[in-house]
Every structure is written in structure tokens, then in C-alpha cells.
C-alpha positions as CSV (number, residue, x, y, z in Angstrom):
1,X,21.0,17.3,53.3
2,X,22.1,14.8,50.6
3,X,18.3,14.1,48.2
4,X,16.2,11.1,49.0
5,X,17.1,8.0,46.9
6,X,15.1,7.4,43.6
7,X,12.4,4.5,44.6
8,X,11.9,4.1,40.6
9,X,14.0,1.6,39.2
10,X,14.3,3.1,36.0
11,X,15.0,6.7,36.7
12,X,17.7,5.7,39.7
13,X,19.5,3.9,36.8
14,X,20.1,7.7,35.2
15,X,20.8,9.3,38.7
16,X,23.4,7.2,39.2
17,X,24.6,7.8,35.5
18,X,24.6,11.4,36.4
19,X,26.0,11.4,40.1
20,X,28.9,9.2,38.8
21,X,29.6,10.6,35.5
22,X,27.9,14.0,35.0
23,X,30.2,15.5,32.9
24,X,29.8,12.5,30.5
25,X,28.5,12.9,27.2
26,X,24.7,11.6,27.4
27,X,22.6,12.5,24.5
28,X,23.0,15.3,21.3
29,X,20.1,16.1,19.2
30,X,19.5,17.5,16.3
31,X,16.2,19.0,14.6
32,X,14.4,21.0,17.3
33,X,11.8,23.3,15.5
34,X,13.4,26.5,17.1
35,X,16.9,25.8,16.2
36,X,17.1,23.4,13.3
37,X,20.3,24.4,12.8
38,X,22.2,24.2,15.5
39,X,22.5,20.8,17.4
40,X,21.8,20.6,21.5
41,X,24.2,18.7,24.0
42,X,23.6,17.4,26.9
43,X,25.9,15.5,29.5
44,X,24.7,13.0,32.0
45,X,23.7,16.1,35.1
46,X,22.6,18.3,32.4
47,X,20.1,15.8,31.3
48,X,19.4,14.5,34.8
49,X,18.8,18.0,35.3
50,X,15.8,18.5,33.0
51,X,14.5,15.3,34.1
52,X,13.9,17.1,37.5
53,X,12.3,20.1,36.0
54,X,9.9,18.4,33.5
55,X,9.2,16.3,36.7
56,X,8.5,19.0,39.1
57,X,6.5,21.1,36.1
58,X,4.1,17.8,35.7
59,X,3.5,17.3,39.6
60,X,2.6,21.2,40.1
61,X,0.9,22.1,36.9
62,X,-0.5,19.5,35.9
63,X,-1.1,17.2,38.7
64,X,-0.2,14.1,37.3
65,X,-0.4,11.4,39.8
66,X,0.7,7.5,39.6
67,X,-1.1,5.7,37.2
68,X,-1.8,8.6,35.3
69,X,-1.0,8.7,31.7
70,X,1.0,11.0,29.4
71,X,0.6,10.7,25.6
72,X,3.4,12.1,23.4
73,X,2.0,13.6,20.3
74,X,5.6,15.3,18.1
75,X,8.4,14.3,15.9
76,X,11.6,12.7,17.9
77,X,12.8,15.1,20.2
78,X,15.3,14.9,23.6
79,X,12.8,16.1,25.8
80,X,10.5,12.7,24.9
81,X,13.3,10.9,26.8
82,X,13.5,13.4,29.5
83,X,9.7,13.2,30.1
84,X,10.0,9.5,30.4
85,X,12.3,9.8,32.8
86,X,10.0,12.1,34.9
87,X,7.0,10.0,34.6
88,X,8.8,6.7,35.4
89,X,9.6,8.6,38.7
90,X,6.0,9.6,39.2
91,X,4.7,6.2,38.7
92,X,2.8,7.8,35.7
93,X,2.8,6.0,31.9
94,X,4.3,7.3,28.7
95,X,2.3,7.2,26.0
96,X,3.9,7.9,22.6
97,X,1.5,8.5,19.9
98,X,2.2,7.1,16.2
99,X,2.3,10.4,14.2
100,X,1.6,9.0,11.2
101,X,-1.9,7.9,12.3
102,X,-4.8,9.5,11.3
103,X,-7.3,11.4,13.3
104,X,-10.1,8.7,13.6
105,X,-7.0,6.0,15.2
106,X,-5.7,8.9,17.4
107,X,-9.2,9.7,18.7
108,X,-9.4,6.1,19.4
109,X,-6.5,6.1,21.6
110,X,-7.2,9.1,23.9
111,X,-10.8,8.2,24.1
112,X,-9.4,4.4,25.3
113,X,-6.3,5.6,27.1
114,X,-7.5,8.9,28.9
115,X,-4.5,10.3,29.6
116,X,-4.0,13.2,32.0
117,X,-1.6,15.4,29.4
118,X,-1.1,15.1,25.9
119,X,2.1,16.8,24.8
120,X,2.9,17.8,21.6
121,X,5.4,19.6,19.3
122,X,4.4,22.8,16.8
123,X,4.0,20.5,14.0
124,X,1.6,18.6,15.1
125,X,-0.3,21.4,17.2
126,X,-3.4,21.5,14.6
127,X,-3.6,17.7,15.0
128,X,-3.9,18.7,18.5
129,X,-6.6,21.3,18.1
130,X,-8.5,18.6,16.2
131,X,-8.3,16.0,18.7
132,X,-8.5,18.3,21.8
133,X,-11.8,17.9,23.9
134,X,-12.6,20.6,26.8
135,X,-11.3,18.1,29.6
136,X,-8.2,17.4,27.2
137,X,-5.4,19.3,29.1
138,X,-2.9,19.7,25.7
139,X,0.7,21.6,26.3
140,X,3.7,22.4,24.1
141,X,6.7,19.9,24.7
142,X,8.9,23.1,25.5
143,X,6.2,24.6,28.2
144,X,8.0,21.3,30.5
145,X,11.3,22.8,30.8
146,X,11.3,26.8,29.4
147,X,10.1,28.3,33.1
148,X,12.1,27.3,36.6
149,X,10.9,24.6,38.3
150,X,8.6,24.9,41.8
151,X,10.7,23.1,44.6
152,X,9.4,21.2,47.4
153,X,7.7,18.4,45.7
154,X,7.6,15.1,47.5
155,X,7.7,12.2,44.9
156,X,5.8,9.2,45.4
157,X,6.9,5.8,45.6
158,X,7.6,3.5,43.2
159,X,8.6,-0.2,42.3
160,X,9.8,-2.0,39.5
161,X,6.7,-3.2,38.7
162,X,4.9,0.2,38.0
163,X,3.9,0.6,34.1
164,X,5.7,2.9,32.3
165,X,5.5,2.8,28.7
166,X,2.0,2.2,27.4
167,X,2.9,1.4,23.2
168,X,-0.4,0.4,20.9
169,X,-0.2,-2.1,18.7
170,X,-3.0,-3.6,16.0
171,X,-4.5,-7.4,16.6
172,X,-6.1,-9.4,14.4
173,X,-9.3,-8.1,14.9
174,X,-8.0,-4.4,13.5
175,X,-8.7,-2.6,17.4
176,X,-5.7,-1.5,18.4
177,X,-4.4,-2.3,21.6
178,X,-2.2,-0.2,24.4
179,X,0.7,-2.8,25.3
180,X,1.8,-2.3,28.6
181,X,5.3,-2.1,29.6
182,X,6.5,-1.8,33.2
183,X,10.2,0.1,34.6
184,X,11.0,-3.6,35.5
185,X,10.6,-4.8,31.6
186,X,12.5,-1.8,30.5
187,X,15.5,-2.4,32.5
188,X,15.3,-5.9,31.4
189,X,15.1,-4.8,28.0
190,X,18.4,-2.4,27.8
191,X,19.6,-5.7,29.7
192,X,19.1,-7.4,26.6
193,X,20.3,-4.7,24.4
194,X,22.9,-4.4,26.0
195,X,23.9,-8.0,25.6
196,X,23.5,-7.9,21.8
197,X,25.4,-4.9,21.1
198,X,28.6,-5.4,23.5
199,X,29.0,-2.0,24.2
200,X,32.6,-0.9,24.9
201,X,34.1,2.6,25.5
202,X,34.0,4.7,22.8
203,X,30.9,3.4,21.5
204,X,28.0,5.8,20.5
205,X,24.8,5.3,18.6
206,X,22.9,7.3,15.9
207,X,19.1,7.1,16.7
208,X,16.8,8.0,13.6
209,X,13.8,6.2,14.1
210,X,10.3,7.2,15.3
211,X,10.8,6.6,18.9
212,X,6.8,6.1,18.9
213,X,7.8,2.3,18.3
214,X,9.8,0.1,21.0
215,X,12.1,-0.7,18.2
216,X,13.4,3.4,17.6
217,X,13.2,3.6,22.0
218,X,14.4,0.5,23.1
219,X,16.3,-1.2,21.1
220,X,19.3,1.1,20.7
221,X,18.1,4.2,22.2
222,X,16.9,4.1,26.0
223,X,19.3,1.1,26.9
224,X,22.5,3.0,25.6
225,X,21.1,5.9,27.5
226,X,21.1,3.9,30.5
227,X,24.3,2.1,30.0
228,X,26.3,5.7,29.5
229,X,26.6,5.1,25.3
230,X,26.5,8.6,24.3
231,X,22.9,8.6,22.0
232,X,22.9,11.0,18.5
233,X,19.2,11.7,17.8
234,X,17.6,13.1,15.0
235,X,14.1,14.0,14.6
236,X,13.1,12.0,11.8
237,X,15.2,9.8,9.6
238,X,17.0,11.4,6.2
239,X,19.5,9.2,4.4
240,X,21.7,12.0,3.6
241,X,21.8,13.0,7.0
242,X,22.3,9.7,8.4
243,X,24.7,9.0,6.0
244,X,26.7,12.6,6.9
245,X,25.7,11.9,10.7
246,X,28.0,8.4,10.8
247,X,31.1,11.0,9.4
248,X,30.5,13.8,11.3
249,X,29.9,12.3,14.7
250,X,31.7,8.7,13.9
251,X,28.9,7.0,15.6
252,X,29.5,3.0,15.6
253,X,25.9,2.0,16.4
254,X,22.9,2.6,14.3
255,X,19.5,0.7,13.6
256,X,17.5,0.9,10.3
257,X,14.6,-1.1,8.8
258,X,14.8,-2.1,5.6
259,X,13.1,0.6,4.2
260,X,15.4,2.9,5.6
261,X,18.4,0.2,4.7
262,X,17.3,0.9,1.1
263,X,16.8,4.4,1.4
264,X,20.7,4.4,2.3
265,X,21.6,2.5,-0.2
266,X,20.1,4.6,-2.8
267,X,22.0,7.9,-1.7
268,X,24.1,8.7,-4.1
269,X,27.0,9.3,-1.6
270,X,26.7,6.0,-0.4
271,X,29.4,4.6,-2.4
272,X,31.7,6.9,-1.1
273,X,30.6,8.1,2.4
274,X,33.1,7.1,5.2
275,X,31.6,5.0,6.9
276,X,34.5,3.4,8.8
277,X,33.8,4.1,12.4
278,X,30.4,1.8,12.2
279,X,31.3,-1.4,13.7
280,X,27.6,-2.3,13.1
281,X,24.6,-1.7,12.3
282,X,21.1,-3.8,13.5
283,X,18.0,-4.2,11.7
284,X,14.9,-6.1,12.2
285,X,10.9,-5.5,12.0
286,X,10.4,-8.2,9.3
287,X,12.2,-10.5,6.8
288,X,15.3,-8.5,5.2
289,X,16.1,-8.4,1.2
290,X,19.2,-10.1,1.4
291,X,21.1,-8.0,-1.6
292,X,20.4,-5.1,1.5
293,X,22.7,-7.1,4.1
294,X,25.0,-8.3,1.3
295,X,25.9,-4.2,0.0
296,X,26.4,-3.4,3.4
297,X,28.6,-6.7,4.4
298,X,30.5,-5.5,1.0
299,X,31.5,-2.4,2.7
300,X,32.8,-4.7,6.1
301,X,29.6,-3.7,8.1
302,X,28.1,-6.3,9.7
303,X,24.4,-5.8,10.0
304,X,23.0,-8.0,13.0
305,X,19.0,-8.9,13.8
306,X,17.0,-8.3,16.6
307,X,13.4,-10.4,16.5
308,X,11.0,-9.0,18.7
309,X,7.3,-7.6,18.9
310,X,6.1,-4.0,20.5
311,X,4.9,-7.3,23.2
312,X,8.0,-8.5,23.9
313,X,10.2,-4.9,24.9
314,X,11.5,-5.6,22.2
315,X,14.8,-7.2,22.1
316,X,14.4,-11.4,22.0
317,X,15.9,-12.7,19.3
318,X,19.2,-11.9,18.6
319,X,21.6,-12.1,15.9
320,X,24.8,-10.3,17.1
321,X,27.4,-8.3,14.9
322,X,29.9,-11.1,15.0
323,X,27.8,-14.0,13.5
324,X,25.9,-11.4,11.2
325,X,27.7,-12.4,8.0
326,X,28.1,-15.9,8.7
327,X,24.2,-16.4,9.4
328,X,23.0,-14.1,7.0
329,X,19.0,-13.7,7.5
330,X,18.7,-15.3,10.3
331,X,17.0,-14.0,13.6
332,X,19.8,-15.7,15.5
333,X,19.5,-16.9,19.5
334,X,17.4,-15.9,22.3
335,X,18.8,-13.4,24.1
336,X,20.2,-14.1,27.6
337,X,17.2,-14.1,29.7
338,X,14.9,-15.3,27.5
339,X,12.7,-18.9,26.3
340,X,11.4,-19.7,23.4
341,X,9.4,-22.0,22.0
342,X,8.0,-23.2,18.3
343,X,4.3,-24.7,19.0
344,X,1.8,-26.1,17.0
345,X,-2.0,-24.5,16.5
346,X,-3.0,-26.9,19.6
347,X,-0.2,-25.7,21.8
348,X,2.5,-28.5,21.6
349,X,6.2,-28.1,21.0
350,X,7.0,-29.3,17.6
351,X,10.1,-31.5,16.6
352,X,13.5,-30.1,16.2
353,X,13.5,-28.9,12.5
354,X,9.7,-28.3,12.4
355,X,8.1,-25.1,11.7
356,X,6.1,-23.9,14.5
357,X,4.9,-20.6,15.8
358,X,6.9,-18.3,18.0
359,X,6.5,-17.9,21.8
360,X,8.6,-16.5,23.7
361,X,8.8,-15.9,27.8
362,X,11.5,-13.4,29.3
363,X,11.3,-10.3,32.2
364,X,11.4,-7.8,29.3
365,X,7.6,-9.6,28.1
366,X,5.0,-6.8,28.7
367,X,2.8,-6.7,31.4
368,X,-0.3,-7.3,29.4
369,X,-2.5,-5.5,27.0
370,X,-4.4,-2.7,28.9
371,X,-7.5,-3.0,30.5
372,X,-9.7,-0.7,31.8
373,X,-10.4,-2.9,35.2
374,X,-6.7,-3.0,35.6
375,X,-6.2,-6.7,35.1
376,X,-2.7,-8.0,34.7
377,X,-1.4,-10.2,32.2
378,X,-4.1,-9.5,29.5
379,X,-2.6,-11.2,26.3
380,X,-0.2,-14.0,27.7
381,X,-0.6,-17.7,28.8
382,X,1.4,-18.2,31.7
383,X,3.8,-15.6,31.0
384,X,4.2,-16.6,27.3
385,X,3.1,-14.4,24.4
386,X,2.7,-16.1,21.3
387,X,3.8,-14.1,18.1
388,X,2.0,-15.2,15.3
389,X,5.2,-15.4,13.6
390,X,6.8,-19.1,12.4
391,X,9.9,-20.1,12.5
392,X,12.5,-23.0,12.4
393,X,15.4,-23.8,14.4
394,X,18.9,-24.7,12.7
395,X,20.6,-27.7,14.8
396,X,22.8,-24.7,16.2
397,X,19.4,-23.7,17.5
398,X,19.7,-20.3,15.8
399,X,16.3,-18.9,14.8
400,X,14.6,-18.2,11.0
401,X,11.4,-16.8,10.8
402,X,10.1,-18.5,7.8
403,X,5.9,-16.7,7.8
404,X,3.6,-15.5,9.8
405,X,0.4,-17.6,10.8
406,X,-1.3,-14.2,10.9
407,X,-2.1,-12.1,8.1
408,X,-0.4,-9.5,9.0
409,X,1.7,-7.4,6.8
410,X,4.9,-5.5,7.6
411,X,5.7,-2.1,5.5
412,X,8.9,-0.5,5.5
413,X,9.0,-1.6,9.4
414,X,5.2,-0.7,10.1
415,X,2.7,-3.6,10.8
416,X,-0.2,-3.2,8.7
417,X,-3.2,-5.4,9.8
418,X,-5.4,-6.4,6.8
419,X,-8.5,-6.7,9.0
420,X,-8.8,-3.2,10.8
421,X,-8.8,-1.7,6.4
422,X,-11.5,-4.8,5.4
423,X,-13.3,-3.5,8.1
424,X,-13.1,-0.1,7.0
425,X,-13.8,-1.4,2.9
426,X,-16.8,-3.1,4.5
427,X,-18.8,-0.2,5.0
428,X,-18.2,1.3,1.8
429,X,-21.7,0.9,-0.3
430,X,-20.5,-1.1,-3.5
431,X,-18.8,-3.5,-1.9
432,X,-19.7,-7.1,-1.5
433,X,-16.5,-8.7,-0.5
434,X,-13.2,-7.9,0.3
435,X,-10.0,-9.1,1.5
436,X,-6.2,-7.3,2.3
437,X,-3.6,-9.0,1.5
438,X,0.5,-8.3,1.5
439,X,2.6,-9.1,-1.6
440,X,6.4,-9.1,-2.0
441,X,7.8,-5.1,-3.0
442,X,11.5,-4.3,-3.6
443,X,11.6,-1.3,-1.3
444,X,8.9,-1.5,1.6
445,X,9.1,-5.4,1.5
446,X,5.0,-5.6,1.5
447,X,2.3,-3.5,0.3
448,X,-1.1,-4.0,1.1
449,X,-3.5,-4.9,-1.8
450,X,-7.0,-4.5,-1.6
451,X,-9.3,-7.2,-3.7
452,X,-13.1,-6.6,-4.0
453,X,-15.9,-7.9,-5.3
454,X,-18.6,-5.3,-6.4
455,X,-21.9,-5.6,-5.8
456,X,-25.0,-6.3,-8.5
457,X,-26.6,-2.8,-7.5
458,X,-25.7,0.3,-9.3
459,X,-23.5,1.6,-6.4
460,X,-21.1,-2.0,-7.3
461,X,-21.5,-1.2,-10.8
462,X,-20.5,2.3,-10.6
463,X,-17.4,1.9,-8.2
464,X,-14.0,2.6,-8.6
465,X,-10.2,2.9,-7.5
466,X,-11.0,6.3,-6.6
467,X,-14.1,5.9,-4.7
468,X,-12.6,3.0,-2.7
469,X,-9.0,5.2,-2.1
470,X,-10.8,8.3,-0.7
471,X,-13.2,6.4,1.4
472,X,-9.8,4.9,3.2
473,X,-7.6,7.7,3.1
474,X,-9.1,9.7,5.6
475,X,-9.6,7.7,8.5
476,X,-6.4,4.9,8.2
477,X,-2.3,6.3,7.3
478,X,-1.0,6.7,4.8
479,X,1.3,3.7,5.0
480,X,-1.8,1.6,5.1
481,X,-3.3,2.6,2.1
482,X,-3.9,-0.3,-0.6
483,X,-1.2,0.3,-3.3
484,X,-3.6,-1.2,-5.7
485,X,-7.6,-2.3,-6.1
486,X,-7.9,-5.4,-7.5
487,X,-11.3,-6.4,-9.0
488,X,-12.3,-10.1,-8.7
489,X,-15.7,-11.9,-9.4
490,X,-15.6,-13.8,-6.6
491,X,-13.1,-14.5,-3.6
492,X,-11.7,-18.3,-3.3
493,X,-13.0,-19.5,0.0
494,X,-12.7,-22.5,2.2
495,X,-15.4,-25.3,2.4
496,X,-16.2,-23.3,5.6
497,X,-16.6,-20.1,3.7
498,X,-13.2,-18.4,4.7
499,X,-11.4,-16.3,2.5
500,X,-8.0,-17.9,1.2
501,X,-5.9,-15.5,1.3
502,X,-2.9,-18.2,0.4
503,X,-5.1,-18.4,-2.7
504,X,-5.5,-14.6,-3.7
505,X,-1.5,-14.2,-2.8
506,X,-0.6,-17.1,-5.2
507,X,-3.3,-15.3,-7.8
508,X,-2.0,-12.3,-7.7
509,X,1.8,-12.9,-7.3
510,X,3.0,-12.5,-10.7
511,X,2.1,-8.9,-10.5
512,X,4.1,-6.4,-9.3
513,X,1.9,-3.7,-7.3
């Protein structure tokens, strides 16, 4: 008796990969904690393979129902994809968990989340133990493949419109927020990807990036899995070993950020490496030093754009490989199956030429932000999600993004929201007034800056860099910490008593932090 056919979407998409070309290379990863050394293959049935265990280990141990959630606590690793895979054909949620978050923003997002199972890898197993609460049921990644599988399991059905992915992301107001993706905005998404990359046999991508953000899973990753692009992965990103990856494997797909662009271009086998078999490389995540693109367009690589937001699957606007050094810094065109729009702060369309913010309206556009009553479509208007992001359209109608009408700052690819650390500086005895801003930096392209205004009391008097670093570094990452204190009698402020920020940017510009 031939098995029952896959009701999820998603995970039918890789049983048909693996029924049709099994023996095809699917994914080779490199970094597991019990052999570092040695790098693990996989071909389409293999994988398939330990998508079926991990999925039969989760419905008999761990009972984990649809609608249940799954948070992924560990550096990259195969079996994230693999357990994915599994809870898409569950109807359960994957919930990847920023590692570089500290404990007070991780206990956040289990307390808000609840998942069922928190997984997690050795390195981060005393994270674990700090986080763990007695109705927290915690497991090692390998318990979900290392024993057989129980047989027998009925799986439950599932449509296209199941969330699958569950992705936090900061708002203005600092709270985090669990972004909800479902199987049918994934498949949309590698849709997309797809699109922008062209794939054509004999492609195969190098995958370095924490896939705890849509950008390291879905831009290059998950959809070349799904399209049968054999997928390279290491467990975290290393210049050299990118750099000896592209030679050793010759990969023709990668994605970096500019921080990891720079970190490239400062190897010192970079002016050497063979990099010939890259026919591209894509970037995105915020506005790109141009002398970045330029050494690498030096070298005939073309490095295209995607524009997106963890909101928006990612993959919107797109800048392909074969307009990338004609357009150089642009965003480039919506991809196939999306709209977007430039609006004004009341909601209009504004004039060809005008800046306006971002909105954009495609399949690959979340579900909503998560709520605990289950409402749908938490965080759009009419299917639109607005970015905060401003751009201009060129008469070609290819895309620049030119600000932000939020504060928000973007770090070496990370988006850092000013408000969730003021809130934290707030509480801090000493402090009368404070605001976070993000100026320019050669390498991470923003750091935050903290500027306060001490109080009269002795505890204002008395405070200092140090005081105000420890109070932060404990409960925010690292990558959010100020990179400098700046002391100011006073913050400029509106006729309506709002911090300028503009103001303290154009202040403090001339310094380099």
C-alpha cells in the first residue's frame, strides 16, 4: 500500500523532491558539535527520510498537536530544516529563537509564545536550564532523530493556510512581536526567490546566516531546498570559511549582509580566493556601502538586492543579478506577485518621483502579528503592511529606499529599535532623559548611541558610562548595546515636547562612535 498523500503544502513540495529525485543532492552541512570536522550529506530521500522520523518522534513523545508551537533554541544546524518540515506536516509552528538575545527577551518569548517543545543544541543547553520552567518540556536537537522512529502515526490534516513559521520582530514601542507566517506564504516566498535568482542546473548555494531570521531561511535557503538547488550550510558565518567554502564546493549562490560583505572583504585571502564559480551573490537588510558592491563588481560578481521585512516572507523587492551593476544601490522591482505602493503619513499615494513610505501587498505577506485570541491579520490594512521604510521610484519604476520614517536602526543586518533600550535607560536612577539614536559606521552601517541627560540629584551627578553599560548589558544583546554615552544638558524637542532625534543625529554627526 502506496503512503497517503501529504495534505501540507509545504512538506508535499519535498516528498515530491524526494519521490522524483531521491538520489539528488539536497543539503551538506558543516559544523555539527559532534563532528565539526567532518561535513554530513544528505540527498533528497535521505533528508525526506529524517523529516519522517523527527515527525513521528514529535507526535509520540512529545505530543505535539496542530497549532502547537516549537521554538528552536541552537546555532544553524540541518536538522532545523528537517524539524520544519515535520511541524509544517503536523500543522504545528516553528519557532526559531534569536540566539543572540538575552535571557530577559528570550523569557519574554516563551512566556508570550508557550510553545509545546523547545529544542536546543549543547551550546546553548545552560541558556536552556536558565530559561526552563517545570511545564517547559526542553530536548536536545539530536534526541529527534538518534532512536528509530514509532510507526503507525496518523497525521492530521492540513491546508495552505496553517501557520508555520512564527519569526519575532521589535515594533516601535520596543515589545517584540511573533510574526506569523503560514505554509501558503512560504511557498509563495521560494516563489519569489526563486524568481530573483533564476536558478538553473548546476546551481547550488552557500547558506551562512542565522537561519533565526527570514532573511538566512527564506531568502536563499528553504526556497532552493524546495526547488532541488543543492543548499551548503554552515553553522555560523566565518569569512575564511566562506571564502574557502565558494572554492571547495564551487557554490554559485550566496547571501551576505553588509557586515558580513565587509567581513569578506577584509580576509586577507580575498584578493586571491577563486571565486569564479559565484555567478552571484545577494544582499539586503539595509542601505549597502557602495565601495562593498563596487570591490565585489571589481571581481565580475554581481551582487543583487532583495528589500523585504521579517513581515513580508521576505523576498519583495528585487534587484536581480543581471541589472545589479547597472542599478547599483538600488532595491530594484517588485517581485512577480507583488504591489507596492509609496504613501503619505495620511494614507495617499504620492506623485511619481515623490518620497513616500513603503507598502507592499503580495501572498508571501504574513498572516498577522500573533495574538493570543487567534485573530487574523493583526498588523495589516487590507492586506497591506506598511514598512516604515521611504523610498522613491526612478521612471523605470525601480525602487530606492532613501530613510526610514521610523527610528529604527539596522546593525550589521540586525534591527535595533531605539525604544525597547530608552525604555530600559528609563528605569535607571540618574537618568532624566534619554533618547537612542543610529549614526552612520563603516563596518555595521549603524550603531546605536545613547544620549542622556542626568538628573540634579546625587544619583545624576554621580552617573557614568559604566553605570549606564552594565545596567543594559544584561537584559538587551550585545548588538544592541550603545557604542557610546553621550551626555547632553538638555534634549532638543518639538513645540509638542518630542524628542528630535533629526536634531541629535545632525548634533552628533561629525563624530565618529
Amino acid at each position: 500500500m502506496s503512503p497517503a498523500p501529504e495534505s501540507s503544502p509545504l512538506a508535499a513540495c519535498m516528498a515530491q523532491r524526494a519521490e522524483q529525485h531521491g538520489a539528488q543532492r539536497a543539503i551538506t552541512f558543516r559544523g555539527d558539535e559532534r563532528q565539526p570536522e567532518q561535513a554530513l550529506a544528505y540527498d533528497a530521500a535521505q533528508f525526506w527520510s529524517r523529516v519522517e522520523r523527527v515527525t513521528a518522534h514529535l507526535q509520540a513523545r512529545w505530543q505535539v498537536q496542530p497549532g502547537d508551537r516549537l521554538a528552536w533554541l541552537g546555532l544553524n544546524h540541518e536538522l532545523q530544516l528537517v524539524t520544519l518540515f515535520a511541524c509544517a506536516r503536523l500543522g504545528a509552528v516553528f519557532m526559531p529563537l534569536n540566539y543572540r538575545l538575552a535571557l530577559p527577551e528570550l523569557q519574554h518569548m516563551l512566556a508570550d509564545a508557550q510553545p509545546r517543545l523547545l529544542v536546543h543544541d549543547s551550546l546553548h543547553a545552560p541558556v536552556v536550564a536558565h530559561l526552563q520552567r517545570p511545564e517547559q518540556a526542553c530536548t536536545h536537537a539530536h534526541a529527534l532523530v538518534e532512536t528509530p522512529a514509532p510507526r503507525g502515526w496518523p497525521l492530521p490534516q492540513v491546508t495552505g493556510e496553517a501557520p508555520v513559521l512564527w519569526v519575532y520582530t521589535s515594533g516601535t514601542s520596543g515589545q517584540p512581536k511573533g510574526a506569523l507566517h503560514t505554509q501558503n506564504n512560504l511557498l509563495a516566498n521560494a516563489r519569489a526567490s526563486q524568481a530573483a535568482h533564476g536558478f538553473v542546473a548546476g546551481d547550488s548555494v552557500l547558506s551562512t546566516l542565522p537561519l533565526f531570521h527570514v532573511g538566512g531561511l527564506c531568502i536563499q535557503t528553504l526556497p532552493a531546498l524546495l526547488a532541488g538547488v543543492p543548499v551548503v550550510l554552515h553553522a555560523r558565518f566565518d569569512a575564511g570559511a566562506w571564502l574557502g567554502e565558494v572554492q571547495s564546493s564551487q557554490v554559485s549562490l550566496s547571501l551576505l549582509v553588509p557586515a558580513t560583505l565587509r567581513a569578506v572583504l577584509d580576509h586577507p585571502d580575498w584578493p586571491t580566493a577563486p571565486l569564479a564559480s559565484l555567478r552571484g551573490v545577494m544582499t539586503g537588510s539595509s542601505t549597502i556601502p557602495h565601495a562593498y558592491l563596487q570591490a565585489f563588481h571589481n571581481r565580475g560578481i554581481p551582487v543583487g538586492q532583495i528589500y523585504g521585512t521579517t513581515e513580508t516572507g521576505p523576498v519583495s523587492i528585487v534587484l536581480p543579478l543581471d541589472r545589479a551593476m547597472d542599478k547599483v544601490g538600488c532595491a530594484g522591482w517588485p517581485q512577480p506577485e507583488a504591489q507596492v505602493a509609496l504613501r503619505d503619513a495620511q494614507g495617499q499615494d504620492v506623485a511619481q518621483g515623490q518620497t513616500g513610505e513603503v507598502w507592499l501587498r503580495a501572498p508571501n505577506v504574513m498572516r498577522g502579528y500573533w495574538q493570543a485570541d487567534g485573530a487574523a491579520g493583526v498588523g495589516l490594512q487590507d492586506g497591506w503592511f506598511g514598512t516604515g521604510d521611504l523610498g522613491q521610484q526612478d521612471p523605470d519604476a525601480c525602487m530606492r529606499i532613501v530613510g526610514r520614517s521610523k527610528d529604527m536602526i539596522i546593525s550589521g543586518g540586525e534591527n535595533i529599535y531605539p525604544a525597547e533600550i530608552e525604555n530600559l535607560l528609563a528605569t535607571l536612577a540618574g537618568v532624566a532623559e534619554c533618547a537612542v539614536i543610529g549614526l552612520p559606521n563603516e563596518r555595521w552601517g549603524e550603531v546605536p548611541v545613547a544620549v542622556l541627560v542626568r538628573s540634579p540629584d546625587a544619583a545624576g551627578q554621580g552617573l557614568q558610562e559604566e553605570a549606564v553599560m552594565r545596567h543594559l548589558q544584561s537584559q538587551i544583546a550585545r548588538f544592541k548595546w550603545p557604542r557610546r554615552v553621550v551626555w547632553l544638558p538638555s534634549l532638543p524637542k518639538s513645540a509638542l515636547g518630542k524628542v528630535q532625534k533629526p536634531a541629535l543625529q545632525a548634533l552628533l554627526s561629525g563624530e565618529n562612535p
